[in-house]
C-alpha positions in Angstrom: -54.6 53.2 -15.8 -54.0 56.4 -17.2 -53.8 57.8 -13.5 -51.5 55.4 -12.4 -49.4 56.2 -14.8 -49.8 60.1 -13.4 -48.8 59.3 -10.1 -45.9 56.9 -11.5 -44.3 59.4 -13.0 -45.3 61.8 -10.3 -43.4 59.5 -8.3 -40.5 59.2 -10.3 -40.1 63.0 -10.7 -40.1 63.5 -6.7 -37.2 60.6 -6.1 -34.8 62.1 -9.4 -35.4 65.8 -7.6 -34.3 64.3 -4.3 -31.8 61.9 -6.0 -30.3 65.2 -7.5 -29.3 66.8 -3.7 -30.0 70.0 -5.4 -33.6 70.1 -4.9 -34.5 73.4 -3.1 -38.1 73.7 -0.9 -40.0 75.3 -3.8 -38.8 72.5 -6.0 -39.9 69.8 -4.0 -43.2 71.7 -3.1 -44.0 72.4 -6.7 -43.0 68.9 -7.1 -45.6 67.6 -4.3 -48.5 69.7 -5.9 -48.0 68.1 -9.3 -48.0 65.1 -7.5 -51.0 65.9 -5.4 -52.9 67.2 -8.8 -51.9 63.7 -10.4 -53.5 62.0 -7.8 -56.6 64.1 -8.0 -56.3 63.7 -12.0 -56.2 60.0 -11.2 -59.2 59.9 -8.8 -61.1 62.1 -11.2 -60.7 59.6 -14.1 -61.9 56.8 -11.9 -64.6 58.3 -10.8 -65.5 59.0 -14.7 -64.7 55.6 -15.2 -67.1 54.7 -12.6 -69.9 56.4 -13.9 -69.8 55.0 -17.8 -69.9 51.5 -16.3 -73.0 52.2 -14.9 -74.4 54.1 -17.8 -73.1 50.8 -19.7 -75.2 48.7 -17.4 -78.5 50.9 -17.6 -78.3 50.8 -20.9 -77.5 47.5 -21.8 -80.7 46.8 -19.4 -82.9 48.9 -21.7 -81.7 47.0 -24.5 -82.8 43.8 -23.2 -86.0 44.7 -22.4 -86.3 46.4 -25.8 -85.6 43.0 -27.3 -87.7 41.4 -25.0 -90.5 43.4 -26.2 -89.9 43.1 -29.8 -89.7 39.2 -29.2 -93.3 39.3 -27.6 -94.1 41.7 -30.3 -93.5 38.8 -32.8 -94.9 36.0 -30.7 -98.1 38.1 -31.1 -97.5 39.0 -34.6 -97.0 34.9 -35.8 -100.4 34.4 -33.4 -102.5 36.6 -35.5 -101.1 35.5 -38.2 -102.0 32.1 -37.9 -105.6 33.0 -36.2 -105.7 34.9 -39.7 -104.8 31.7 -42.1 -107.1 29.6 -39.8 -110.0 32.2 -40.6 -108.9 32.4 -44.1 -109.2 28.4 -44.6 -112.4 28.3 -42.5 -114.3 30.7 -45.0 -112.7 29.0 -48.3 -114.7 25.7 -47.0 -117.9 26.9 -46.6 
């Protein structure tokens, strides 16, 4: 979004300086590399943007399967548990 906005104004700047009819060839050169780094500003940002979504996605994958093994963690937890009352009861009787 940000870039866009760049290359909007980028954009904007280049039509006012021709607009104006006194735009000399250094302006609008100097005017077409600020619109050229925009663009490259732009591209750089998405590409950043690009890259947290997939870090995003990789980790919210590890924290599935960290929840996944805490869940079997406590599946195994409540079994002993029970194996443990069961044993518990078992010697109590005799």
């Amino acid at each position: 979004m940000i870039g866009k906005k760049v290359v909007s104004l980028s954009a904007l700047v280049l039509a006012g300086g021709l607009l104006s009819g006194c735009a000399s060839n250094s302006k609008l050169e100097e005017i077409r590399m600020l619109a050229e780094e925009s663009k490259m500003a732009s591209q750089d940002a998405a590409a950043k943007a690009d890259q947290a979504a997939q870090a995003a996605g990789v980790a919210q994958q590890s924290s599935a399967n960290a929840e996944q093994m805490a869940n079997q963690a406590m599946q195994t937890s409540l079994a002993t548990d029970e194996k443990i009352e069961r044993m518990f009861k078992k010697s109590m009787q005799k």
